[in-house]
C-alpha positions in Angstrom: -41.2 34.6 -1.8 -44.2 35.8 -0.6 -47.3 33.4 -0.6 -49.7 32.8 -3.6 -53.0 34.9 -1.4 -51.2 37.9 -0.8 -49.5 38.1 -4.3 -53.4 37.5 -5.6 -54.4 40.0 -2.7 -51.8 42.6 -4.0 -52.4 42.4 -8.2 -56.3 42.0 -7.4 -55.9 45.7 -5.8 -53.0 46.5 -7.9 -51.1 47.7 -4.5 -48.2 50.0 -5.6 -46.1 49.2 -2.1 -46.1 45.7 -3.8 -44.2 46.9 -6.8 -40.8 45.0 -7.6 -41.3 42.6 -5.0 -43.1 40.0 -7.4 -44.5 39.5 -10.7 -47.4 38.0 -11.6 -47.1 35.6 -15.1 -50.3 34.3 -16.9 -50.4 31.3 -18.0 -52.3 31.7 -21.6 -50.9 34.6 -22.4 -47.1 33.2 -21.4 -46.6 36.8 -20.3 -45.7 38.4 -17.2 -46.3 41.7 -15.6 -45.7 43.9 -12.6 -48.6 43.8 -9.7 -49.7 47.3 -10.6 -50.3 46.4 -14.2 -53.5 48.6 -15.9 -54.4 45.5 -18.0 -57.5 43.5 -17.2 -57.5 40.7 -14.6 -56.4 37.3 -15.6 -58.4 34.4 -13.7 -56.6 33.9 -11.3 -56.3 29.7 -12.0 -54.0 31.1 -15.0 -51.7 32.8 -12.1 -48.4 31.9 -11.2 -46.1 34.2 -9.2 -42.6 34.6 -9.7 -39.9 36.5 -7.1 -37.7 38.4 -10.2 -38.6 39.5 -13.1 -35.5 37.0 -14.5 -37.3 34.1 -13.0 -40.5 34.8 -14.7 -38.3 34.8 -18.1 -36.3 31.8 -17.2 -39.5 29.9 -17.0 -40.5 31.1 -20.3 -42.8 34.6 -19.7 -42.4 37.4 -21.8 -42.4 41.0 -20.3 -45.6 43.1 -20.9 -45.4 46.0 -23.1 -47.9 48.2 -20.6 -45.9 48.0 -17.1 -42.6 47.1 -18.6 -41.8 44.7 -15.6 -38.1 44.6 -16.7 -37.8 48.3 -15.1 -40.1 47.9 -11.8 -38.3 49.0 -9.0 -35.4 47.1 -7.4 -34.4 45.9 -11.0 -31.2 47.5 -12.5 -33.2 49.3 -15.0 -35.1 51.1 -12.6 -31.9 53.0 -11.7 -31.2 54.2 -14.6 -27.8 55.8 -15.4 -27.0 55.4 -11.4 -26.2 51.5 -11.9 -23.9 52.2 -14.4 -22.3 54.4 -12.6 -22.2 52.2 -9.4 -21.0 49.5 -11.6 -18.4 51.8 -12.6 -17.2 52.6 -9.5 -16.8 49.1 -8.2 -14.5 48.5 -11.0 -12.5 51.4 -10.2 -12.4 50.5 -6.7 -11.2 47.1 -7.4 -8.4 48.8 -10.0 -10.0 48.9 -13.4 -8.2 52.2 -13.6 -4.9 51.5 -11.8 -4.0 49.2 -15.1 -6.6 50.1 -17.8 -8.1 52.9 -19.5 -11.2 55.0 -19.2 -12.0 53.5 -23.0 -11.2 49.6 -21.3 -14.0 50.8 -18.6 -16.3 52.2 -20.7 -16.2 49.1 -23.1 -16.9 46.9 -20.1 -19.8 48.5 -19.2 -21.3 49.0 -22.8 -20.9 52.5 -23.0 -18.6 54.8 -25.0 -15.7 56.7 -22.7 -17.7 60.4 -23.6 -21.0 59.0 -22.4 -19.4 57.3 -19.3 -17.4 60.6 -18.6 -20.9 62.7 -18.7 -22.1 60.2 -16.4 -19.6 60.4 -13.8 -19.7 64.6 -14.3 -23.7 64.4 -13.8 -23.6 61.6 -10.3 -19.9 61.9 -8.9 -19.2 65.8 -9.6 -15.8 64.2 -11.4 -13.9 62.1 -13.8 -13.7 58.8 -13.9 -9.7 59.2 -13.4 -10.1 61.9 -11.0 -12.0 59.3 -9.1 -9.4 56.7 -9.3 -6.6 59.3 -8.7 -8.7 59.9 -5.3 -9.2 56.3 -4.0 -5.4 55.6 -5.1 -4.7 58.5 -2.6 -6.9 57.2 0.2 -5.9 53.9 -0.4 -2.1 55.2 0.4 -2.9 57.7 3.1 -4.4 54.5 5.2 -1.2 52.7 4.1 0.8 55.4 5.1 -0.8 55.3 9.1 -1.2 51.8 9.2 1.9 50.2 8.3 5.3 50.4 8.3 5.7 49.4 4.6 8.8 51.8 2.4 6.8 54.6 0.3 8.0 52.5 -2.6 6.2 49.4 -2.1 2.6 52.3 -0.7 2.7 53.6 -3.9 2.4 50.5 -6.2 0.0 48.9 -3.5 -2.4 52.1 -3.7 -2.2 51.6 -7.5 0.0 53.8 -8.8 2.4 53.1 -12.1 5.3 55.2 -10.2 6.8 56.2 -7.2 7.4 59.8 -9.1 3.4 59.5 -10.2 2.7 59.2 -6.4 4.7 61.9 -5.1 3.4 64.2 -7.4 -0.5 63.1 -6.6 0.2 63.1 -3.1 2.0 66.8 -3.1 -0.5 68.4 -5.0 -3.5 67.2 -3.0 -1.8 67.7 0.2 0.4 70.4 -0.3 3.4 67.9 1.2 5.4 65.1 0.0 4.2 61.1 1.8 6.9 61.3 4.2 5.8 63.9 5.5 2.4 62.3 6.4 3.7 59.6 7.7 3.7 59.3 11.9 6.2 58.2 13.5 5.9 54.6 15.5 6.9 54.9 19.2 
């Protein structure tokens, strides 16, 4: 946390390069707001300073209806539709989709599967399946090259539901079946 003169420095001069990194929370008011705030000074012996917007709330401050601190930059909200979609692809990566559905993933999230689906066409350029299909692929090429593992046991570690599933993935995105692929060990 930065200290208590430069914070005053910062909302004094409402300094935009200061934005996100603290918020400033006023004592009579029990309200708190980003440095950059249009609203009138408080003195500054009602000042406290607070590193998140979540700590300002956790010690009881409200957010400001002007400067919305709840969305200043470096806060989830300030991304948008991007964190969701980050989110989402976490989850994928750690196998949301190997098991689940594109509805389980959605719900999880807090969005409906068409909405997540428009999210992923408008920041990944694909599906949210297509997407999994793809790491499930990498995830086997790299087994494929790094071990010595049976394609069997590859294909349910990459996180697909069949050997048959695989082979078909694999083929169509590489024009060859997984043995194929596979070098040889000397």
């Amino acid at each position: 946390m930065l200290s208590f003169e430069i914070c005053n420095e910062a909302r004094l001069k409402r300094d935009p390069t200061f934005d996100g990194k603290f918020f400033t929370a006023v004592r009579t008011t029990k309200i708190y707001c980003r440095p950059v705030c249009p609203v009138k000074h408080p003195l500054t012996k009602n000042v406290s300073y607070y590193p998140t917007a979540a700590a300002a709330e956790q010690a009881g401050y409200r957010p400001c209806l002007r400067c919305r601190p709840e969305t200043a930059p470096f806060c989830a909200a300030w991304n948008g539709t991007r964190t969701t979609v980050e989110r989402a692809l976490k989850l994928i990566e750690d196998g949301s989709l190997d098991t689940g559905t594109v509805e389980d993933l959605a719900e999880r999230l807090g969005v409906g599967a068409r909405h997540l689906s428009r999210l992923f066409a408008s920041h990944v350029g694909a599906s949210p399946l297509q997407t999994a299909q793809t790491l499930r692929i990498g995830r086997a090429k790299r087994l494929l090259d790094e071990t010595t593992l049976p394609i069997t046991e590859i294909a349910f570690k990459a996180g697909f539901g069949s050997v048959r599933r695989f082979n078909t993935a694999f083929s169509k995105l590489y024009g060859r079946p997984p043995s194929s692929i596979r070098r040889p060990r000397q």
